[in-house]
C-alpha positions as CSV (number, residue, x, y, z in Angstrom):
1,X,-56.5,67.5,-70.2
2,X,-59.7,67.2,-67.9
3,X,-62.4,69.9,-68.4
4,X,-61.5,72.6,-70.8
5,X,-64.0,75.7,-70.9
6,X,-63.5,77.3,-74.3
7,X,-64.8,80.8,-75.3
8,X,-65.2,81.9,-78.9
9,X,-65.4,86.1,-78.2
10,X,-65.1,89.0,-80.3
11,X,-62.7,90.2,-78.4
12,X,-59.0,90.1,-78.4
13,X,-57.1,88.3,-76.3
14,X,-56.0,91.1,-73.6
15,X,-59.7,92.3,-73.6
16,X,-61.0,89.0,-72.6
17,X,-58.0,89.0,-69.8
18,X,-59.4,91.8,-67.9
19,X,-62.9,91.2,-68.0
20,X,-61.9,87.4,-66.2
21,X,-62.4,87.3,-61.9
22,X,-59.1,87.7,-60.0
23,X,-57.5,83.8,-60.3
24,X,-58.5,82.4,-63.3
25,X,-56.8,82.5,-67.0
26,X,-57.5,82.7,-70.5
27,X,-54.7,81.4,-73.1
28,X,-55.5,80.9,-76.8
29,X,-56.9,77.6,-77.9
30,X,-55.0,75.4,-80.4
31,X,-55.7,75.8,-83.5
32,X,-57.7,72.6,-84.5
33,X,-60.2,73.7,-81.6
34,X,-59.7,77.6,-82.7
35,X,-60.6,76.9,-86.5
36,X,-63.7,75.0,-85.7
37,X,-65.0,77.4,-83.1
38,X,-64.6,80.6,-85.4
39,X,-66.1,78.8,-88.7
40,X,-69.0,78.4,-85.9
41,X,-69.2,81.8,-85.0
42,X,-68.4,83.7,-87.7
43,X,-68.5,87.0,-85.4
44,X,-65.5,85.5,-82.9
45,X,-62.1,86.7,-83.9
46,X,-60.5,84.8,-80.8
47,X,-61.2,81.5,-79.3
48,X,-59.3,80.8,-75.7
49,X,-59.2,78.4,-73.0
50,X,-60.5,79.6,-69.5
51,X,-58.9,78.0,-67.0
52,X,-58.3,77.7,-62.8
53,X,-54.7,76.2,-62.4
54,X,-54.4,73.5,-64.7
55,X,-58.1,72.9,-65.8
56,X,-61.7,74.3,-65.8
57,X,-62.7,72.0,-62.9
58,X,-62.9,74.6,-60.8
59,X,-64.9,77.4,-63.4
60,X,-67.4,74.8,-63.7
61,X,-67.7,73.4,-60.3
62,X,-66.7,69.6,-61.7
63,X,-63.8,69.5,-59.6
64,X,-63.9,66.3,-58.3
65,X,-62.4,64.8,-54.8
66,X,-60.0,62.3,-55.9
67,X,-58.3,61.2,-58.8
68,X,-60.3,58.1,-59.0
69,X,-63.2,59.7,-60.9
70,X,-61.4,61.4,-63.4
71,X,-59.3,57.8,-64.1
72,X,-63.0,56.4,-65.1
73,X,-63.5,59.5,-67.4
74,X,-60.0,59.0,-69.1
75,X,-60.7,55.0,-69.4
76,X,-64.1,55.9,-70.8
77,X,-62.2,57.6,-73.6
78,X,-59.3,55.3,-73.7
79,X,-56.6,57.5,-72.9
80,X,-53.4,55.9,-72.8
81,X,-51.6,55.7,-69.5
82,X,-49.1,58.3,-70.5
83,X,-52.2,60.9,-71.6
84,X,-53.7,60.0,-67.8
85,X,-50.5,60.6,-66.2
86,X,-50.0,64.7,-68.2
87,X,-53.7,65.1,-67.9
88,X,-53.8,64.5,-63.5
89,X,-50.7,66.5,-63.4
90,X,-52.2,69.4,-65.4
91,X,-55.0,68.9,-63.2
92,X,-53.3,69.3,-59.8
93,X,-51.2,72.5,-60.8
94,X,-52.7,74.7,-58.5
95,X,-54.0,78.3,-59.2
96,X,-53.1,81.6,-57.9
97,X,-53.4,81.8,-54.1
98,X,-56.3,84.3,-53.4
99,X,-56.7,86.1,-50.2
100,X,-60.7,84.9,-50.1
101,X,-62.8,82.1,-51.0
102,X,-64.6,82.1,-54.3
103,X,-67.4,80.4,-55.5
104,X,-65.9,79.9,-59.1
105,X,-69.0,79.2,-61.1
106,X,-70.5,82.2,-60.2
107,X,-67.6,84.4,-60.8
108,X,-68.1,82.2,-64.4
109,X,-71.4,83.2,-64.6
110,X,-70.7,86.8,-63.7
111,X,-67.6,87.2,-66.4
112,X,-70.4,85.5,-68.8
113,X,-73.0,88.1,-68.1
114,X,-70.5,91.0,-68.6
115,X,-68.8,89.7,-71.9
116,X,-72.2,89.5,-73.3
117,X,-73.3,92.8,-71.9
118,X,-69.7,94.2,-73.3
119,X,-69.2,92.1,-76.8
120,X,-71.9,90.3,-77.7
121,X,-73.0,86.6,-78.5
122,X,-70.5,84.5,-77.5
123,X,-69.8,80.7,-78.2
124,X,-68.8,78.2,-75.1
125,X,-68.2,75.0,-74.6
126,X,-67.1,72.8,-72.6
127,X,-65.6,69.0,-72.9
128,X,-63.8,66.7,-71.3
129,X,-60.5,65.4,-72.5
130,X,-57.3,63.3,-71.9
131,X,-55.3,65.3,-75.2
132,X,-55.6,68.7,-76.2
133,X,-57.2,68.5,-79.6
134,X,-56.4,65.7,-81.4
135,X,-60.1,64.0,-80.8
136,X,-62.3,67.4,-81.4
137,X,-65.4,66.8,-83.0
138,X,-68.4,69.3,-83.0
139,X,-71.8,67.9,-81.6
140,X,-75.2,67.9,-83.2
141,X,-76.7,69.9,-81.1
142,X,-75.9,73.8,-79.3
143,X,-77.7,75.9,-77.5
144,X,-78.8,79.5,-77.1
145,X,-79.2,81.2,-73.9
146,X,-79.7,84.6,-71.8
147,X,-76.9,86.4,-69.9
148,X,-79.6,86.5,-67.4
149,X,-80.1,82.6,-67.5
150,X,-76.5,82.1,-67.0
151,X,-76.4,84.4,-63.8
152,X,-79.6,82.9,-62.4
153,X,-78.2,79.0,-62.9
154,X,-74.7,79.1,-62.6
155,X,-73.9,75.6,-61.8
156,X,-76.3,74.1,-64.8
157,X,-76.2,76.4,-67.8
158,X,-73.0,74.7,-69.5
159,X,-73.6,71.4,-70.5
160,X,-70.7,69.5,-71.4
161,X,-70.3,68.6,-75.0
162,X,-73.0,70.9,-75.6
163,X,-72.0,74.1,-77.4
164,X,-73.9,77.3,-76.0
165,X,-74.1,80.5,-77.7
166,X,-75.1,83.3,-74.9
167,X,-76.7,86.2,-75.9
168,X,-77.1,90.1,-73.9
């Protein structure tokens, strides 16, 4: 599954749709993911999956340039050879063609700033993956930060496996 960017908003689904930068996607997490999320954030009423194409790579500027490194990650975790195989075609399915560059974590970083300016603390995290859900487990330790932090480090305020609440 490669890098999945999850968002636990209180928003619905549509309303987290139009607040997201031309090119990337929200759809709603599965429900192992979803249930944990929300007992974690009591406030959330929706948990989805941003994406870019296939993955988060992109939204978190962890695309890397050839398969090779994410066939270490997956070995790291074990992943079968059928799990690699769905997870590097799910990350190769391209996104929307746009008519202009964009540097995707800031976009991120700039749908961040406005979702907490517009809804609220949020919950995000990202993590690295070869299935969808079946090996979720919550981490020890999360994080709070600014709206303002987020926008001023774009590249370095999402740590993965590290769930981040950020606040207006």
């Amino acid at each position: 599954m490669c890098y999945r960017l999850l968002l636990a908003s209180p928003l619905t689904l549509s309303e987290i749709r139009s607040m997201l930068p031309e090119g990337a996607a929200a759809d709603l997490a599965p429900p192992e993911q979803r249930d944990t999320l929300l007992a974690r954030h009591p406030p959330a009423q929706t948990v989805v999956v941003l994406t870019r194409g296939g993955c988060a790579c992109d939204l978190v500027g962890q695309r890397p340039e050839d398969d090779g490194v994410l066939r270490s990650k997956y070995r790291s975790l074990e992943a079968t050879r059928a799990d690699m195989i769905e997870a590097l075609e799910q990350h190769r399915r391209p996104g929307s063609r746009l008519r202009y560059p964009v540097d995707w974590p800031s976009a991120i970083a700039g749908f961040v700033a406005e979702h907490a300016r517009n809804a609220g603390e949020a919950l995000y995290y990202l993590r690295f993956s070869a299935r969808p859900g079946s090996d979720f487990r919550w981490p020890k330790e999360q994080t709070t930060i600014t709206a303002s932090a987020v926008r001023a480090a774009p590249r370095s305020w999402l740590l993965e496996e590290h769930p981040t609440f950020v606040v207006p």
